[in-house]
C-alpha positions as YAML, in Angstrom:
chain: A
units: angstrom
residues:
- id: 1
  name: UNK
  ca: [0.00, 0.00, 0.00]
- id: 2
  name: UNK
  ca: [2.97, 2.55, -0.06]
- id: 3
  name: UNK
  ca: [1.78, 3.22, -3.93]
- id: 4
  name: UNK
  ca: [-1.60, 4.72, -2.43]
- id: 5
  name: UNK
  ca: [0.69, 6.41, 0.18]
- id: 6
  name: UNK
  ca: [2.64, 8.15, -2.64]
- id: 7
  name: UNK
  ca: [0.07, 9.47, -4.88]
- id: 8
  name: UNK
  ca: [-1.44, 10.87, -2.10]
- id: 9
  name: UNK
  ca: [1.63, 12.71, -0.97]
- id: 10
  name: UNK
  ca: [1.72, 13.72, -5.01]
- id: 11
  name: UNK
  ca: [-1.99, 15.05, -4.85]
- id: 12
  name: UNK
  ca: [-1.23, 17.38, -1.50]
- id: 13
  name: UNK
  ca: [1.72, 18.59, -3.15]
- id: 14
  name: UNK
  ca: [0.13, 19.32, -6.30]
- id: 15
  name: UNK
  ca: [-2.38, 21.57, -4.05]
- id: 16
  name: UNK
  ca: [-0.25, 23.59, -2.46]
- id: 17
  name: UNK
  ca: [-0.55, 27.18, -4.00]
- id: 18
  name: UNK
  ca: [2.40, 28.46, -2.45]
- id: 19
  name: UNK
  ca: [4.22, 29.33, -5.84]
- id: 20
  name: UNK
  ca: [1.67, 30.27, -7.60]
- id: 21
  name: UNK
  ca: [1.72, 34.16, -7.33]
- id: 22
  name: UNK
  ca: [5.22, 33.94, -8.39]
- id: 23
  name: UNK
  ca: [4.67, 31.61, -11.05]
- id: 24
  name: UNK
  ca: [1.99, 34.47, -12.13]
- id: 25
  name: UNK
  ca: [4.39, 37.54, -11.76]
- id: 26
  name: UNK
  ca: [6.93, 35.99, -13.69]
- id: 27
  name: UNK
  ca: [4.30, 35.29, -16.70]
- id: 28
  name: UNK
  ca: [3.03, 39.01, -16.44]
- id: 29
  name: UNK
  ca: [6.76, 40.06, -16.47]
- id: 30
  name: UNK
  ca: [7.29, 38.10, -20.13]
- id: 31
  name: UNK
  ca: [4.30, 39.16, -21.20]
- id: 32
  name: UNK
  ca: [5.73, 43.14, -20.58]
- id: 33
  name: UNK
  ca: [8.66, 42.39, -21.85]
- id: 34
  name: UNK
  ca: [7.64, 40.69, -24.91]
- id: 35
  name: UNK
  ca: [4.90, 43.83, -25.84]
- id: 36
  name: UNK
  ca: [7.84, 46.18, -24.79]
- id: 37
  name: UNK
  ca: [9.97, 44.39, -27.73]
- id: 38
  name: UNK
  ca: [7.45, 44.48, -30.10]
- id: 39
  name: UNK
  ca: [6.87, 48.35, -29.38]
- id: 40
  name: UNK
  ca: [10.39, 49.45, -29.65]
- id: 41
  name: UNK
  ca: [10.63, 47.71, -33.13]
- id: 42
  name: UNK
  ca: [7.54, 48.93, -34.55]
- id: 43
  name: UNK
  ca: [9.02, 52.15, -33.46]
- id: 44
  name: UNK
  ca: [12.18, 52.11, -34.66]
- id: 45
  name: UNK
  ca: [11.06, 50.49, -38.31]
- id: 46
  name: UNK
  ca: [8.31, 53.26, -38.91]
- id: 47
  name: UNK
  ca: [10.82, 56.71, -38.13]
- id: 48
  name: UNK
  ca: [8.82, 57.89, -34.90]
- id: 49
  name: UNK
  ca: [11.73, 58.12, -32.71]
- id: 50
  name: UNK
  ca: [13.44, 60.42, -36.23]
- id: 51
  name: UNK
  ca: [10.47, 62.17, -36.69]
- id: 52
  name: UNK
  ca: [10.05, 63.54, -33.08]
- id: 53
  name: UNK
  ca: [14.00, 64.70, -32.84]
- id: 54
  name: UNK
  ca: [13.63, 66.28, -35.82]
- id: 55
  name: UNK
  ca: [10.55, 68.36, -34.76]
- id: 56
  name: UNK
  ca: [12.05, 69.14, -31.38]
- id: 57
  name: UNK
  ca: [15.28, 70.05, -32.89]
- id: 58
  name: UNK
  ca: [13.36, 72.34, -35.11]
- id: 59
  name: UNK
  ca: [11.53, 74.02, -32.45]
- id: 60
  name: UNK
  ca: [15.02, 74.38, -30.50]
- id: 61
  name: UNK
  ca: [16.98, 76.11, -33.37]
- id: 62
  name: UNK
  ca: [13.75, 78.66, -34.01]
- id: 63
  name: UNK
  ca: [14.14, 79.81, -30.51]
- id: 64
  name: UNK
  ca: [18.16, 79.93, -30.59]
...
């Protein structure tokens, strides 16, 4: 009977929550990461980031 004694050792373990909110935050951290990367490329591909200097750099030298 120390195969019944097992799985039920397994099926408490298997219960306990205790890593679960980690587990979670380190999901919702890929997930951040991963829409971070895909911003800053879409960014740099399309000329925002060029775009913007430009402007501001343009407003700065009218006012110089």
């Amino acid at each position: 009977m120390w195969f019944i004694n097992l799985y039920l050792r397994a099926v408490e373990r298997t219960r306990d929550e205790a890593g679960q909110s980690t587990a979670e935050y380190a999901l919702v951290i890929v997930a951040v990461v991963a829409l971070a990367g895909l911003l800053i490329t879409w960014i740099s591909k399309s000329g925002f980031f060029g775009s913007i200097f430009s402007k501001i750099g343009g407003l700065i030298t009218k006012f110089i």
